[in-house]
C-alpha positions, -999 to 999 in steps of 0.1 A, spaced: 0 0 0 10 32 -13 12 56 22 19 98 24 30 117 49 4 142 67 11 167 93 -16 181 116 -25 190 151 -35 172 177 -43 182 215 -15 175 237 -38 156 259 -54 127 225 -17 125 214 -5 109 252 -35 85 245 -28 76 214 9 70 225 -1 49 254 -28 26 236 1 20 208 25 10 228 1 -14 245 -11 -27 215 25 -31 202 13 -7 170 21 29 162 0 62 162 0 64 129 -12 30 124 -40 36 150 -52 68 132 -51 48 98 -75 25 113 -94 56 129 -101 70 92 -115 38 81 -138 34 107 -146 72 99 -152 67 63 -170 35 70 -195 50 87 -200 84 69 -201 65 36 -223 39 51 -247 70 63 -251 86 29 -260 49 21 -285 46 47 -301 79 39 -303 69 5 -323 35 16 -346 62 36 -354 82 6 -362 52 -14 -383 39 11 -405 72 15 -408 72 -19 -422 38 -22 -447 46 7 -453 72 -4 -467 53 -38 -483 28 -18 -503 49 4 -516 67 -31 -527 33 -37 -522 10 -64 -558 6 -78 -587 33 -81 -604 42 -49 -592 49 -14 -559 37 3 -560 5 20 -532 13 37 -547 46 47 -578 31 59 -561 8 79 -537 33 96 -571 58 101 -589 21 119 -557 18 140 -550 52 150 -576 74 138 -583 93 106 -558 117 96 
């Protein structure tokens, strides 16, 4: 794997933990961040993903509650049964 060297800041304070947890761990800091980013990207990509799956799923609701055939919702009439018309 192809690596680059980045410099930034980190508070005095993050830096002795990271330092301490690598040398228990027998790794490095920069290893440790590396795996930080992943899990970072991991879940912001995984996010945009999920909110993506949301927007679908309104969407097909959304169709679904309009109905499918001519005439009123079942889906609406049930929901207005269980919890009152709307």
């Amino acid at each position: 794997m192809e690596t680059t060297k980045t410099t930034f800041h980190l508070p005095v304070a993050l830096h002795r933990r990271l330092k301490t947890l690598a040398a228990r761990r027998g790794s490095t800091i920069s290893r440790l961040l590396a795996e930080g980013a992943e899990l970072v990207l991991a879940r912001l990509e995984n996010e945009a993903d999920h909110e993506e799956l949301l927007r679908r799923a309104r969407e097909a609701e959304e169709a679904l509650r309009g109905g499918l055939y001519e005439g009123p919702s079942v889906a609406r009439s049930a929901d207005d049964l269980a919890y009152g018309e709307s």
